[in-house]
C-alpha positions in Angstrom: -10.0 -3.0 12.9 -11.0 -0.9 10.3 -12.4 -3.2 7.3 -15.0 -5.8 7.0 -13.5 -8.4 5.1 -10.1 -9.9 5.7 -8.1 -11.2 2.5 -8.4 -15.5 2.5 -4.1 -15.4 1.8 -2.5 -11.9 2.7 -0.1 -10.7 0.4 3.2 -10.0 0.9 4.9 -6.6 0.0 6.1 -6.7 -3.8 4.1 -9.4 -4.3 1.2 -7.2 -6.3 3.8 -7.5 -9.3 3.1 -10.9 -9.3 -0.1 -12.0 -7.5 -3.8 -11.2 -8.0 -5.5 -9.2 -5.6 -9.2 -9.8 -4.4 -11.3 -6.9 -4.6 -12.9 -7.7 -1.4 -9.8 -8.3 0.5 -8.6 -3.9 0.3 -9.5 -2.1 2.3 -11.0 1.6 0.7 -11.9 4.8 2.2 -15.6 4.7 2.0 -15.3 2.1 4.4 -14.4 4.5 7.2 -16.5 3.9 10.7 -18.1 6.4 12.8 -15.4 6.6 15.3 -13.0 7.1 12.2 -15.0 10.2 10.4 -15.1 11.7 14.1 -11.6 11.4 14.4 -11.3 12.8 10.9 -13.7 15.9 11.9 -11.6 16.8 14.9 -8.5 17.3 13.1 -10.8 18.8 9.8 -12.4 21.1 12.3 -8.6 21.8 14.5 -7.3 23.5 11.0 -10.4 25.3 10.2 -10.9 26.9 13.6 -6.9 27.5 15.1 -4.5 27.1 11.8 -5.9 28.6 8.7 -7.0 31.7 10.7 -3.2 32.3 11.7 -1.8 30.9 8.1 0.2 34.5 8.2 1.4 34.5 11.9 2.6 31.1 11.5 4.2 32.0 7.7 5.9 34.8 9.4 6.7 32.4 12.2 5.5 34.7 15.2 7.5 33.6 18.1 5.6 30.7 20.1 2.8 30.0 17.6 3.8 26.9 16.4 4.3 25.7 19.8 0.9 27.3 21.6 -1.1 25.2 18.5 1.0 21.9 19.1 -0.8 22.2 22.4 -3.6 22.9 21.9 -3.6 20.0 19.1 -1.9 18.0 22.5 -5.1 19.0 24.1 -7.6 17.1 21.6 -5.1 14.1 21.5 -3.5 14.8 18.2 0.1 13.9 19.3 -1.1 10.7 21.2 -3.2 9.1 18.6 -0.7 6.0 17.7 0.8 6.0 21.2 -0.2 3.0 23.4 -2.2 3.8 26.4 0.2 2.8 28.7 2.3 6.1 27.6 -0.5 8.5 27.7 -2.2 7.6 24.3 -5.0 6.9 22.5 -3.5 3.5 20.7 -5.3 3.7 17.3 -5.1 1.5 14.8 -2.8 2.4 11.5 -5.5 3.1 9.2 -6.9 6.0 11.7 -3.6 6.9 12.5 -3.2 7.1 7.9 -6.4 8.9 8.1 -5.4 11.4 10.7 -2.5 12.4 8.7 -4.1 13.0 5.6 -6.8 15.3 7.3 -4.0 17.5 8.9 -2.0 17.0 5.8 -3.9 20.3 4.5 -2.5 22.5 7.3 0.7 24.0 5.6 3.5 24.5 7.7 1.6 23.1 10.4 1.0 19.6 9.2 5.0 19.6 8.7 5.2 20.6 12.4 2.8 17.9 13.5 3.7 15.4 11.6 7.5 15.9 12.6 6.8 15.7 16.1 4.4 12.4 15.8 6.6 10.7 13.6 9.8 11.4 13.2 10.1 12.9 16.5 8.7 9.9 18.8 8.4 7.1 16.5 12.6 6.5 17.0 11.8 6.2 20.4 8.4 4.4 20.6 9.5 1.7 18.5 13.5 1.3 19.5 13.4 2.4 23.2 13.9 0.1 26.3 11.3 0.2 28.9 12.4 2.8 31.0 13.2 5.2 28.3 9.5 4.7 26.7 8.0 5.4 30.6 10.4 8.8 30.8 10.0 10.2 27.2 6.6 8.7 25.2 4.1 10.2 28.3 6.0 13.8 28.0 5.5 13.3 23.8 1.7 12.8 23.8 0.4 15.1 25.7 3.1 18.1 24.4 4.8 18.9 27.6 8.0 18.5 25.4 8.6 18.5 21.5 10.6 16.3 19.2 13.1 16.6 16.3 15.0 14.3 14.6 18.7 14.8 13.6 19.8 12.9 10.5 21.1 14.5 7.5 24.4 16.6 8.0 26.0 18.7 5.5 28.0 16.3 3.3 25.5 13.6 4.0 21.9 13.7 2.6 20.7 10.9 0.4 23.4 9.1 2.1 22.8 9.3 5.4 25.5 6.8 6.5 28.4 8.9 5.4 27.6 11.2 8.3 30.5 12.9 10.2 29.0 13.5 13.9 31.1 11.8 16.6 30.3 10.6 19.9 33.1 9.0 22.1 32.3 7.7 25.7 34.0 9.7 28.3 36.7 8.6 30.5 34.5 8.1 33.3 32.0 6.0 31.2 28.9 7.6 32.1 28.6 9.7 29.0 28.7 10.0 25.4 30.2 13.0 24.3 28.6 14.0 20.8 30.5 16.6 18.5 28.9 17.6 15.0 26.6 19.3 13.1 23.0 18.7 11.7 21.6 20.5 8.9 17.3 20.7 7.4 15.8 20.1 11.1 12.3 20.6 11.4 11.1 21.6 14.5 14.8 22.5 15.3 13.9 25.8 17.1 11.6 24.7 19.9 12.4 20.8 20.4 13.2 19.3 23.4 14.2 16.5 22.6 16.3 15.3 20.3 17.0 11.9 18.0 20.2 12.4 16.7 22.3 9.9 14.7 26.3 10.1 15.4 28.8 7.1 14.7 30.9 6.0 17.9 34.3 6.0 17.4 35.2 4.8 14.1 32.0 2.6 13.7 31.0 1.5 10.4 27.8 2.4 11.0 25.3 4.7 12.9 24.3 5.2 16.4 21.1 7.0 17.6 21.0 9.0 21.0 18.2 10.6 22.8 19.5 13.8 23.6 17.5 16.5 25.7 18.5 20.3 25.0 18.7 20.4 28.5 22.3 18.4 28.4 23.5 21.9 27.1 26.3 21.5 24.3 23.9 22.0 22.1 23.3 25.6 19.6 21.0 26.9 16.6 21.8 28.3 13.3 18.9 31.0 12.9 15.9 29.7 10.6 16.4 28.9 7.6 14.4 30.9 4.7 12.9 28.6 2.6 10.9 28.4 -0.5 7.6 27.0 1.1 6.6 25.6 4.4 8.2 28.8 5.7 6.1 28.7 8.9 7.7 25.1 10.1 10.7 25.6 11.9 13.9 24.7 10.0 17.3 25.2 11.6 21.0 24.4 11.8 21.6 22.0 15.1 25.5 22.0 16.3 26.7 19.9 18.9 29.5 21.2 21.2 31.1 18.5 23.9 27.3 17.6 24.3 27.3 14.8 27.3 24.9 12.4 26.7 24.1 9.8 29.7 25.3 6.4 28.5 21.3 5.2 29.2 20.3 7.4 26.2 21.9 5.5 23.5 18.8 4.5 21.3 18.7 0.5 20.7 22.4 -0.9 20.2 25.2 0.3 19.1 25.5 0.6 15.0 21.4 0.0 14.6 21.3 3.5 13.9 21.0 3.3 10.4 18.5 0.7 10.6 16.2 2.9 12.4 17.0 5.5 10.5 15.7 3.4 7.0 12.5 2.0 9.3 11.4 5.1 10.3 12.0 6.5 6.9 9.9 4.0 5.6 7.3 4.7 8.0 7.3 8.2 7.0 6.8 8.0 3.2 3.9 5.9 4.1 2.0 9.1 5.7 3.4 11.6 3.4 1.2 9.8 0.9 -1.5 10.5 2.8 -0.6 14.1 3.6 0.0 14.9 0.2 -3.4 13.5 -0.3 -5.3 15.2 2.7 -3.4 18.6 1.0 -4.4 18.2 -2.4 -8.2 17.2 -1.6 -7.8 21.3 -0.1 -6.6 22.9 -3.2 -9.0 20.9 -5.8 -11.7 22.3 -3.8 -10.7 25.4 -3.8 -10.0 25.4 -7.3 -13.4 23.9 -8.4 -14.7 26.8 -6.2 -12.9 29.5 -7.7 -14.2 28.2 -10.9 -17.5 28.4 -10.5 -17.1 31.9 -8.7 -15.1 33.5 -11.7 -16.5 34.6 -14.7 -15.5 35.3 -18.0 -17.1 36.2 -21.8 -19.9 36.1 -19.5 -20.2 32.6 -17.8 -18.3 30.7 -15.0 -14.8 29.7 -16.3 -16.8 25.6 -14.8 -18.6 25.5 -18.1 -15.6 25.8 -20.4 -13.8 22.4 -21.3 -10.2 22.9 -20.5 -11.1 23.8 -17.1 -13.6 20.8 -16.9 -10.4 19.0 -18.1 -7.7 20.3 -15.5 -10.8 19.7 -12.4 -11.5 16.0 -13.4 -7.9 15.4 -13.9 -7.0 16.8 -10.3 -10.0 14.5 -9.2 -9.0 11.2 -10.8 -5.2 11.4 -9.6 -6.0 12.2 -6.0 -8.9 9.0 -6.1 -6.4 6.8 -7.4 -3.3 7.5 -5.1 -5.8 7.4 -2.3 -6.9 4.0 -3.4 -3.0 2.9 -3.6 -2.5 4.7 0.1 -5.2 3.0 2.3 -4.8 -0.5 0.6 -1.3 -0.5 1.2 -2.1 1.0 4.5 -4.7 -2.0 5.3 -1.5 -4.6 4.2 0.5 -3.3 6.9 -1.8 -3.0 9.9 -3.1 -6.8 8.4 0.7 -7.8 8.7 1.4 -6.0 12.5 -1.8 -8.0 13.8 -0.4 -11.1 12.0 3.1 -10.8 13.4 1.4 -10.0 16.9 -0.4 -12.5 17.0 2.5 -14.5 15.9 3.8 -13.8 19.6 5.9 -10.6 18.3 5.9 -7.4 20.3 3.7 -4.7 19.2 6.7 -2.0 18.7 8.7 -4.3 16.4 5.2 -5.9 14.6 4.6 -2.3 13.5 8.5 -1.8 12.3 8.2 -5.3 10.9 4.8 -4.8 9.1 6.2 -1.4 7.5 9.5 -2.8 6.7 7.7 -5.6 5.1 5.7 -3.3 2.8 8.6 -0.9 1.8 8.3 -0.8 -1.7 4.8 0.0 -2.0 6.0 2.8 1.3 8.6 4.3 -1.5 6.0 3.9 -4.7 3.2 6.0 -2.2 5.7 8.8 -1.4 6.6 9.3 -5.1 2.9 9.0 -6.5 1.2 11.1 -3.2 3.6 14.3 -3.7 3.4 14.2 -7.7 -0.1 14.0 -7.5 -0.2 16.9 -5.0 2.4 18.9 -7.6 0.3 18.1 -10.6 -3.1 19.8 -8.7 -1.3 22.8 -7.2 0.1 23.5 -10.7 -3.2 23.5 -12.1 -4.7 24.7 -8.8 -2.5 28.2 -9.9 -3.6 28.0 -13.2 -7.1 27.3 -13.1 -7.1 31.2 -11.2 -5.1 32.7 -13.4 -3.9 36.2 -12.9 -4.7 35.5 -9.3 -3.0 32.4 -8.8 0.3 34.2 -9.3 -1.0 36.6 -6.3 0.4 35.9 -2.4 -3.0 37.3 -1.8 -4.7 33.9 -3.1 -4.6 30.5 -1.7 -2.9 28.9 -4.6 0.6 31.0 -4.2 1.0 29.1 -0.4 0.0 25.4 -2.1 2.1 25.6 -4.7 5.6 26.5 -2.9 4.6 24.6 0.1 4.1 21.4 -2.3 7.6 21.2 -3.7 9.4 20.0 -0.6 7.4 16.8 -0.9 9.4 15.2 -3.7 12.6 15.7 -1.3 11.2 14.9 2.2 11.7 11.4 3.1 14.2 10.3 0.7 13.9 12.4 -3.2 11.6 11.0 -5.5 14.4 9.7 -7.4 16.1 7.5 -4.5 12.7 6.3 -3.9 12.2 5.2 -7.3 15.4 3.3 -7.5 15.0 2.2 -4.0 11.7 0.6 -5.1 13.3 -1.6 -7.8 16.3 -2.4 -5.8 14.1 -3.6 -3.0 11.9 -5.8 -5.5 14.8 -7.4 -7.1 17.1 -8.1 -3.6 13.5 -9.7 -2.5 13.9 -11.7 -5.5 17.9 -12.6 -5.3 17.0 -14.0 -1.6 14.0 -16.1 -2.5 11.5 -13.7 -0.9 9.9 -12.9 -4.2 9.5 -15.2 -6.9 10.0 -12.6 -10.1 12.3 -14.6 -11.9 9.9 -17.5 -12.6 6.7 -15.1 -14.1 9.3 -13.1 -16.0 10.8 -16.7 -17.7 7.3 -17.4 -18.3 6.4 -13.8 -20.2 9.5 -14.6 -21.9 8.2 -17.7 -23.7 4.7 -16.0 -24.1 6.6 -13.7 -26.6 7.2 -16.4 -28.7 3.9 -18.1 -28.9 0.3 -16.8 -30.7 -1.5 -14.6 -28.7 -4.5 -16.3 -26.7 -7.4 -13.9 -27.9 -9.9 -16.2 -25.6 -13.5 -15.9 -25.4 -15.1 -12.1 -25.3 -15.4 -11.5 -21.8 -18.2 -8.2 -21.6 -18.8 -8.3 -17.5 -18.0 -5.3 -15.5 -14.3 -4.7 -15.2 -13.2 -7.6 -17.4 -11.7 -5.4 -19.9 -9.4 -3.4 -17.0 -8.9 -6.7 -15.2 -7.4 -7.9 -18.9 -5.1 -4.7 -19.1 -3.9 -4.9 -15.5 -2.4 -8.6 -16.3 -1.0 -7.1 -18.9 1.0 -4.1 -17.4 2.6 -6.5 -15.0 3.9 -8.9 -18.0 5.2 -5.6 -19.4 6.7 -4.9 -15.9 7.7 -8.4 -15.7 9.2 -8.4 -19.0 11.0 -5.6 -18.6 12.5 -5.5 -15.5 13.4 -9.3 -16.2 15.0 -8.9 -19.2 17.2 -5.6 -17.6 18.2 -7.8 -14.8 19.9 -10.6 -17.1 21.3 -8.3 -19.5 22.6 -5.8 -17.3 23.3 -7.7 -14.5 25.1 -6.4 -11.7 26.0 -2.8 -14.3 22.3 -2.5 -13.5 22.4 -0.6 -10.2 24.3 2.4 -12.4 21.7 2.4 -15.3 20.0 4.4 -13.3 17.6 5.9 -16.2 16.8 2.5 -16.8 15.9 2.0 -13.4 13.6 4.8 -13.3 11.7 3.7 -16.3 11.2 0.4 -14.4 10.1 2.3 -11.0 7.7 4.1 -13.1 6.0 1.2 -14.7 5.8 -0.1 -11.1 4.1 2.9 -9.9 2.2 2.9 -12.8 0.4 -0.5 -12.0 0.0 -0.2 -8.9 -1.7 2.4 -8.8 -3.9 1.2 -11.6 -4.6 -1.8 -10.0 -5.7 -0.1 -6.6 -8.0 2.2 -8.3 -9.7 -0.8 -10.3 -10.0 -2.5 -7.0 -11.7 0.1 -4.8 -14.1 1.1 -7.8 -15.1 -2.6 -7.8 -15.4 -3.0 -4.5 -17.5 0.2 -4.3 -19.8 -1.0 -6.7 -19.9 -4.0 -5.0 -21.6 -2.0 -1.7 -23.6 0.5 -3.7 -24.2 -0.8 -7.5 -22.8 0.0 -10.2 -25.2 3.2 -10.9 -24.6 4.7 -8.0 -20.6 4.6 -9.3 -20.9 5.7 -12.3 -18.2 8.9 -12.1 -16.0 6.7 -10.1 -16.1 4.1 -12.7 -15.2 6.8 -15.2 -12.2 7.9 -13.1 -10.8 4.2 -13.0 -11.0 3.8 -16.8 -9.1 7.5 -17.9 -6.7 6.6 -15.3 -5.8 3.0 -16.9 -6.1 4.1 -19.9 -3.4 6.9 -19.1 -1.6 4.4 -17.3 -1.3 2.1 -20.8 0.4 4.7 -22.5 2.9 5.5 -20.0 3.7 2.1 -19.3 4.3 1.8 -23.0 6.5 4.7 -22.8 8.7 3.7 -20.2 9.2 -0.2 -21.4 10.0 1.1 -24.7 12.9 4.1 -23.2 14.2 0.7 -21.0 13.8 -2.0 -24.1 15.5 0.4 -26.2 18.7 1.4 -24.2 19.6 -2.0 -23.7 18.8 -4.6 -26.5 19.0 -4.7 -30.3 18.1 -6.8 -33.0 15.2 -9.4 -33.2 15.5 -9.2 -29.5 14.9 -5.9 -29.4 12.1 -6.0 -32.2 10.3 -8.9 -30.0 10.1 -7.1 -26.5 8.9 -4.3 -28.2 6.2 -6.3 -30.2 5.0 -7.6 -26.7 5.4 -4.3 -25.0 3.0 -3.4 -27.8 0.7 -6.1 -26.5 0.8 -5.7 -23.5 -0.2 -2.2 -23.2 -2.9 -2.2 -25.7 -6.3 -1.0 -24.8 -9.6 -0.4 -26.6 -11.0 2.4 -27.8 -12.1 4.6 -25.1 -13.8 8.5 -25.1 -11.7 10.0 -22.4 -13.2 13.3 -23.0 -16.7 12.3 -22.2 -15.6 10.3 -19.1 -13.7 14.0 -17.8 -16.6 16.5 -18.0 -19.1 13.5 -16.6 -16.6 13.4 -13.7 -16.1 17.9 -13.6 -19.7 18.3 -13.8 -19.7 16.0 -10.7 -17.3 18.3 -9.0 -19.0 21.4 -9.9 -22.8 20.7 -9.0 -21.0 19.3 -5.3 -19.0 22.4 -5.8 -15.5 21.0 -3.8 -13.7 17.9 -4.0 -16.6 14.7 -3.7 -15.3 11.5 -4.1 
């Protein structure tokens, strides 16, 4: 297990909207074990000595690359790190298996490749195969003798993967399934082996999943695809032809396609979270490196404020969503060991741990790649002339970025998705949202409590974080009754909601790992870190405001409207706070360490 300290009453997913979280009860990165930093160091040390020398072979995909460092990366037991050791793998927990993917999430086109093959690629099968198709596939996965791919979206079906079109109708004999269609956006589609493609059977309402080897034959490539970044991952067209799949390769039962499809989904905006974060760590230190290289009007471009500025900013977003990404990632593995020891299997503790944690899986995937946009942007402005340049590092970061906030479900799906899971959670009892949000309700109407002044260590951020979630509260409450079922098409309303969520809970992780780091070290050895919670909350404030008041505004008028605004106004007040000073205390941090240090 990777943390210390176990929470007395585990929270449920959602339920940080509504419940308070114990400090000691997160786990946070500076809590990583030896075994874990090792682990961290192999893969650190994997990009450093076989990727980032062949970053222009593998851009210009030079025929077998890919595929030689996927073995090589097979060889350390990078492809076997979450398997169980029954198949050939190294069964790590979830936090090392988070950690992993961050590290190799600064490897480009390769950490798409990877992280395609490990999840994607064997998770379908890991988690939803019988027995017999775990012993024949799994082994063959982990150690890299074969490559995966998984075949989802199609053409006319993207966002809505259900509306897919490929067929698969048993043949006469019974012994096959004979799969016709077309599959578009497949990564690793040039050298995979084997295949998890999603087909309806027959005129099924739903989806189907099939193992399907490229060996069957039936199957052919488009040529790659050319692509604005993560040009050296392999991207292709997959077209099945009369492809006859043996009846024993139907994945799970028949129509729980689209259910793996959603769990596996889920599992993968968890880790690209954490890749976005392992990639953006790469390109702030680069850029905090470049600035103290580069001079101008005769002095580092370090010492001038509105680079301090853009260095500290790129700093306190990527400690923050980290915070968010291993808290949330210490929720799930506490929820697998609970359901295991509950007398679950371990395959569908994991599915059921993720699945339980969802919304904070969709809230991760939005806030990991827009942090990562945000510090490639500035990564390419902070050098300038030369960011623009293919010759510098900055050119690669930013186009390889932008995919991000379309992988694994667009942002904007994952922002509705994140209310719509809250509020069905709610509808079936799950999550009590109604009651708090009657409650704020009636606060509006009474006098303020001002209380006693409260001057201990984080009792001002504590105040501010029970505050965004009355403003959540209210908000999403309010939109819920008055909109009612029109809500699911408001979707600009929804997104103003989704973005408050974010908002907090990002907030409130940051808070939490700051305290709990002051709690190991003292609160002087945390001083920067301190600084980077309070800019980020206070940041946070105004664009909860924001957002409540877009939402309030769209949908109410009157004293109504006048009221929820006048506690929207309350509930995102903060004090007085010099943001400027906490930025260059943090950048002058950054550039004395000279690379990324927190």
């Amino acid at each position: 297990m990777a943390t210390e300290t176990k929470p007395t009453t585990a929270l449920k997913g959602g339920e940080f909207l509504i419940k308070e979280t114990e400090a000691q009860s997160i786990f946070i990165p500076e809590q990583w074990n030896e075994e874990q930093k090792m682990i961290a160091q192999s893969c650190a040390d994997f990009l450093t000595q076989e990727v980032y020398p062949n970053i222009e072979k593998i851009d210009a995909q030079e025929p077998g690359l890919i595929v030689k460092l996927l073995n090589k990366a097979a060889d350390l037991g990078l492809l076997g790190l979450s398997v169980p050791e029954q198949y050939g793998g190294f069964e790590k927990d979830f936090v090392t298996g988070m950690l992993a993917t961050e590290v190799l999430g600064a490897g480009y086109s390769f950490a798409v490749a990877i992280s395609a093959h490990t999840g994607i690629g064997t998770l379908p099968i890991l988690y939803y195969g019988n027995e017999a198709q775990k012993k024949k596939y799994i082994p063959k996965l982990a150690s890299g003798e074969w490559k995966a791919c998984y075949c989802l979206t199609e053409p006319s079906a993207g966002s809505d993967a259900n509306s897919g079109k490929t067929k698969a109708i048993l043949s006469a004999d019974g012994k096959h399934y004979i799969l016709n269609g077309q599959k578009m956006w497949i990564t690793n589609g040039g050298f995979a082996d084997v295949f998890t493609v999603f087909a309806k059977i027959d005129n099924d309402e739903n989806l189907s999943a099939f193992i399907v080897e490229k060996s069957f034959g039936g199957i052919t490539l488009n040529p790659e695809e050319h692509k604005m970044g993560i040009k050296g991952s392999s991207t292709r067209q997959v077209f099945f032809n009369d492809c006859k799949v043996p009846v024993e390769n139907l994945l799970s039962d028949r129509q729980n396609g689209f259910k793996i499809a959603v769990n596996i989904l889920n599992l993968g905006r968890v880790k690209l979270g954490a890749a976005a974060i392992g990639a953006a760590k790469q390109v702030a230190t680069k850029a905090i490196q470049y600035a103290n290289e580069r001079n101008q009007f005769g002095r580092p471009i370090s010492k001038y404020g509105a680079i301090r500025y853009k260095l500290a900013e790129q700093a306190i977003r990527i400690y923050a969503v980290e915070a968010a990404v291993y808290r949330a990632s210490q929720n799930i593995e506490d929820a697998i060991i609970a359901l295991e020891a509950g007398g679950m299997e371990k395959g569908k503790a994991m599915l059921k741990g993720v699945e339980q944690f969802a919304p904070e899986a969709a809230i991760l995937k939005v806030a990991g790649s827009e942090a990562l946009d945000y510090v490639v942007d500035e990564g390419v402005q902070i050098y300038g002339g030369m960011g623009y340049s293919a010759d510098a590092p900055m050119d690669r970061a930013y186009r390889d970025s932008r995919i991000n906030r379309i992988f694994e479900g667009t942002n904007e799906i994952n922002r509705m998705l994140t209310v719509d899971m809250m509020l069905k959670r709610a509808m079936k009892g799950e999550l009590d949202l109604m009651g708090p949000a009657t409650k704020i309700a009636g606060e509006l109407m009474s006098i303020p409590d001002l209380g006693g002044e409260d001057t201990t260590l984080f009792s001002a951020e504590k105040k501010y974080l029970k505050n965004f979630k009355k403003a959540v509260l209210m908000v999403a409450g309010s939109a819920a009754q008055k909109l009612m079922m029109e809500l699911s098409k408001e979707q600009e309303v929804l997104m103003n909601i989704a973005d408050m969520l974010i908002d907090l809970y990002v907030s409130e992780s940051v808070q939490l790992r700051v305290e709990k780091l002051v709690s190991m070290h003292g609160e002087k050895n945390c001083q920067e870190q301190i600084d980077i919670m309070r800019v980020y909350l206070n940041d946070a404030a105004d664009r909860i405001h924001k957002n409540g008041k877009e939402a309030i505004n769209s949908y109410s008028s009157g004293d109504e409207q006048r009221m929820m605004l006048m506690g929207l106004k309350r509930f995102t007040k903060t004090e007085p706070f010099n943001a400027k000073d906490a930025r260059r205390r943090v950048a002058a941090k950054l550039i004395s360490e000279n690379k990324y240090c927190y």
